[in-house]
C-alpha positions, 0 to 999 in steps of 0.5 A: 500500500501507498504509506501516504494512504495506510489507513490502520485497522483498530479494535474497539479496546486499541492495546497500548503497551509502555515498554518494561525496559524503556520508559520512552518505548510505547508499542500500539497494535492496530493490524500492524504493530506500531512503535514509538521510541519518543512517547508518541511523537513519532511512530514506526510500524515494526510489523506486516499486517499480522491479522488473517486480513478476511473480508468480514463481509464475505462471513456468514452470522448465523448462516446468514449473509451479509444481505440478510443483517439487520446491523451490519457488522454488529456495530464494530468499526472494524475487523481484523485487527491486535487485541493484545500486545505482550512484550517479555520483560526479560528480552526486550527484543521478544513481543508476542501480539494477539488478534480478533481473527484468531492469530497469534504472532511472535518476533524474537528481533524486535519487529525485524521477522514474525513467525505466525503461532497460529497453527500450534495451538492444540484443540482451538477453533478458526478464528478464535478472539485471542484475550491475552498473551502473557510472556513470563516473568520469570521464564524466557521462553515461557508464555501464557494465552488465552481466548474467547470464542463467543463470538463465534458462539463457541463457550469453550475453554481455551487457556494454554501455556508453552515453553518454547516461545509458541512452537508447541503449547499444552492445555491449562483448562482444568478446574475451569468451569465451562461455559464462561470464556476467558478475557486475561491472565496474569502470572505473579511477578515473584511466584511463576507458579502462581497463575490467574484468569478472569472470566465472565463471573469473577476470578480463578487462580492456580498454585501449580500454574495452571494444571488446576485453579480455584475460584477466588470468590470472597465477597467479589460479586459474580462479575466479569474480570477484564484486566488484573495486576498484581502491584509488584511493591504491596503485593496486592491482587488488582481487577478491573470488572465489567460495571462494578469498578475496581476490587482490590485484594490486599497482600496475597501472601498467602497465596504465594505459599499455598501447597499441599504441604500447607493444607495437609498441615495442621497449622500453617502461619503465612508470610507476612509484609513490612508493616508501618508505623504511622500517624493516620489522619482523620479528618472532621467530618464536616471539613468541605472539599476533602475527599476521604476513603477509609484505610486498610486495617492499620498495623500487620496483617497476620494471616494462617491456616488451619487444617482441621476443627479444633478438638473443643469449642473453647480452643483459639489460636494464640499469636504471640509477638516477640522481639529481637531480645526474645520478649513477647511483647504482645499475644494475640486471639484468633479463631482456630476453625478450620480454613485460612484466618486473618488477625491484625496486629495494631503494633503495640504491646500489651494494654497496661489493663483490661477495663472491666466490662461494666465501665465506659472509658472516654476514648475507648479501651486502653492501649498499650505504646507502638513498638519500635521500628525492627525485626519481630517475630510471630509464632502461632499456637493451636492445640500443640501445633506451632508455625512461625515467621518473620515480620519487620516493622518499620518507621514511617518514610517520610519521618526523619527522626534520629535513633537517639531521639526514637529510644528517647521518646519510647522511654517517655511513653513506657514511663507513661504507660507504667503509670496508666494502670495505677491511675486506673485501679486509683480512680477505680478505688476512689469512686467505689470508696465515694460510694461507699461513703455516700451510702454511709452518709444516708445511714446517718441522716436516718439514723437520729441517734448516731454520735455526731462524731460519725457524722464528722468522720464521714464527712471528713473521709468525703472530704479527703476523697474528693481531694484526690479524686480532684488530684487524680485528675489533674494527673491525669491530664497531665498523663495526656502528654503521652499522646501528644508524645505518640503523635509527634515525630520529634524528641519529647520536649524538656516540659514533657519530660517535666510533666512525666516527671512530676506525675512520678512524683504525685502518683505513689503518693496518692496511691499510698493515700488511697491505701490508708483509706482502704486498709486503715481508715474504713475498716476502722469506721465500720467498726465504729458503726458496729459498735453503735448498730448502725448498718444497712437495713438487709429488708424482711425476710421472704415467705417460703412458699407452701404447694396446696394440697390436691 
């Protein structure tokens, strides 16, 4: 053809490829493949037409002709033309490219000679639409393809695989359901025999590359799969679907590692990925023009697998966080049904104390300080069986703070966190003493012959209360210093290194006070009020009941 006429065939989803080995190189397939070297400027063709170059008006729809079609062409501006571009991420000289027409062409010198592929594939129909063809990460030589034959109303499964650059390809189908074509494939880019497709009703994958898969269902609607990524830094599971948007699985760690060994096992603890501690920002609802989305669960997702329904309802499985110094400094619950599980570690020791059940806390339960950046490791426990791994936690990167400065502010928050369960047993003391005394007080009032000398008491032990009730919280606001600490990416300034100090002063001598009120002043108080008969009236006693006879 004349080049001041070429007119390029191209599909409804034209594939454009930026190249794996330069960032400038973009490929574009229409019936020929084009190449830029410059982002688009300018375009080369570096192939011949590589489609079956069929007159689509010659080709019967449903045994009819041409003559006989109601909309011609069915709407679509064009035929024969690429579907897929694949250019191997090891050899930037080898691309493979797919077409509506069934072809499947491969160059081995960058576009310079094409050797058609068509003819190899075992058991596929003429003119089969190519979906995807997937040159592997991990293998030269190795590629994936996969088709789809509704067009031609054939609902077949076609999903190959070679390792010889496409002379010869074996069948990758079983455990496919039948009936819904495929549309991509995706291989893992660190685990090559970690395989997935999508089709028209959601997602499979393969931990044998492809000689058998599983449907990965979860809460993904029943939905065709177009396109998938795995995104090679967090590892997570990214598809593109048919009108119901973009679903992402985060961290498919455990995937990676699934085998026969891991199921026949009766406990199995995955892998895990770095884990970040952070400051997240939470922003008032009411803030205009702020878009938000909610985060994934904050701290490490620790993910297992149990083999077999434990041996009693009470049975969990226990994960145990442990430092480099052998320390466990947090353990965890999960449940230990059979199947694969997930617990997330907020990344903070233990909670300096379990509130009790019947009490509300303003801000919520308590929680322990964030573990320092470093290595930890995580051991799961069910029954008598253990599994282990490794998990490394690390700072913020956008944080630049010193080594000195980090252990300096850890020491102020483990200062503050001592302190916490102290103040709360205090304050926990103090109310129950408050209330205990008030009911005290009303015995009196009632009472007309009580010595006026219990009445002081009273009123003087209230007194003593209150004051430190009132003390305990002006410690405790200053005990807020260590949030402030927590959020700050900074040394702890000298005034709150002042206030910890000062709350270390105060704090042993208000318990001590609490103390003596608890172990000298009321007993010795109720045992005035025995000695004048002054006690709570228990009420009248309960009539037992008599059955009528008859």
């Amino acid at each position: 053809d004349d080049e001041e006429d070429r007119r390029y065939r191209g599909n409804w989803n034209t594939p454009i490829v930026m190249s794996a080995h330069d960032r400038d190189v973009y490929y574009v397939g229409y019936n020929h493949l084009l190449k830029s070297t410059d982002r688009g400027i300018s375009w080369q063709e570096i192939s011949p037409d590589l489609t079956k170059q069929i007159d689509r008006s010659e080709l019967e729809i449903m045994g009819e002709g041409e003559a006989r079609m109601l909309s011609r062409h069915d709407g679509i501006s064009s035929y024969g033309n690429m579907t897929t571009i694949g250019e191997s991420a090891l050899n930037a000289s080898l691309i493979y490219i797919g077409t509506d027409d069934g072809n499947v062409q491969v160059t081995r010198d960058c576009g310079a000679s094409w050797t058609d592929l068509t003819g190899n594939f075992p058991d596929l129909p003429e003119r089969t639409y190519v979906s995807k063809v997937v040159p592997s990460l991990h293998v030269e030589a190795r590629v994936y393809a996969v088709f789809d034959g509704h067009r031609n109303d054939d609902y077949g499964i076609y999903a190959y695989a070679s390792e010889d650059y496409g002379e010869s390809w074996e069948e990758i189908a079983t455990g496919l359901p039948h009936g819904w074509s495929l549309n991509v494939l995706a291989e893992h880019p660190r685990t090559p025999n970690l395989l997935f497709v999508g089709n028209e009703i959601g997602i499979y994958f393969s931990i044998d590359r492809g000689e058998n898969w599983s449907r990965l269902k979860n809460n993904l609607p029943t939905v065709p799969v177009d396109d998938i990524v795995i995104h090679p830094r967090d590892n997570d599971l990214v598809i593109g679907t048919h009108g119901r948007g973009v679903w992402i699985l985060h961290d498919i760690t455990p995937l990676e590692e699934l085998s026969a060994e891991v199921v026949a096992a009766p406990a199995h603890l995955f892998g895990t990925t770095t884990a970040t501690l952070y400051n997240p920002y939470t922003p008032q609802g009411w803030t205009p023009g702020v878009w938000e989305a909610p985060n994934p669960p904050y701290g490490a997702r620790l993910r297992y697998y149990i083999g077999s329904e434990p041996t009693t309802e009470e049975t969990t499985a226990n994960l145990a966080i442990i430092d480099a110094q052998g320390d466990t400094v947090r353990e965890l619950e999960g449940p230990a049904t059979a199947g694969l599980h997930e617990v997330v570690w907020d990344l903070r020791m233990e909670p300096p104390y379990e509130p009790v059940q019947e009490e509300q806390q303003f801000g919520g339960t308590p929680s322990g300080p964030r573990v320092m950046p470093g290595d930890y490791a995580v051991q799961l426990t069910v029954d008598n069986s253990t599994s282990s791994t490794d998990l490394h936690v690390r700072l913020d990167p956008r944080v630049e703070i010193s080594r000195s400065d980090l252990i300096a502010r850890q020491h102020a928050l483990l200062d503050m966190n001592a302190l916490a369960k102290p103040l709360y047993d205090a304050g926990r003391a103090i109310r129950n003493l408050i209330q205990q005394i008030s009911q005290v007080q009303g015995l009196l009032r009632d009472n007309e012959d009580a010595p006026e000398s219990l009445t002081d008491e009273a009123s003087a032990i209230s007194a003593a209360l209150n004051d430190l009730n009132r003390e305990l919280s002006q410690i405790r606001r200053a005990a807020l210093t260590g949030a402030a600490i927590e959020r700050s990416t900074t040394r702890p300034t000298e005034d709150q290194l002042w206030q910890i100090d000062r709350a270390w002063e105060q704090v042993p001598g208000l318990v001590a006070s609490v103390n003596e009120i608890i172990t000298n002043r009321m007993p010795a108080f109720y045992g005035q009020l025995n000695e004048h008969g002054i006690r709570p009236d228990p009420g009248s006693a309960v009539e037992v009941p008599v059955r009528p006879e008859g």
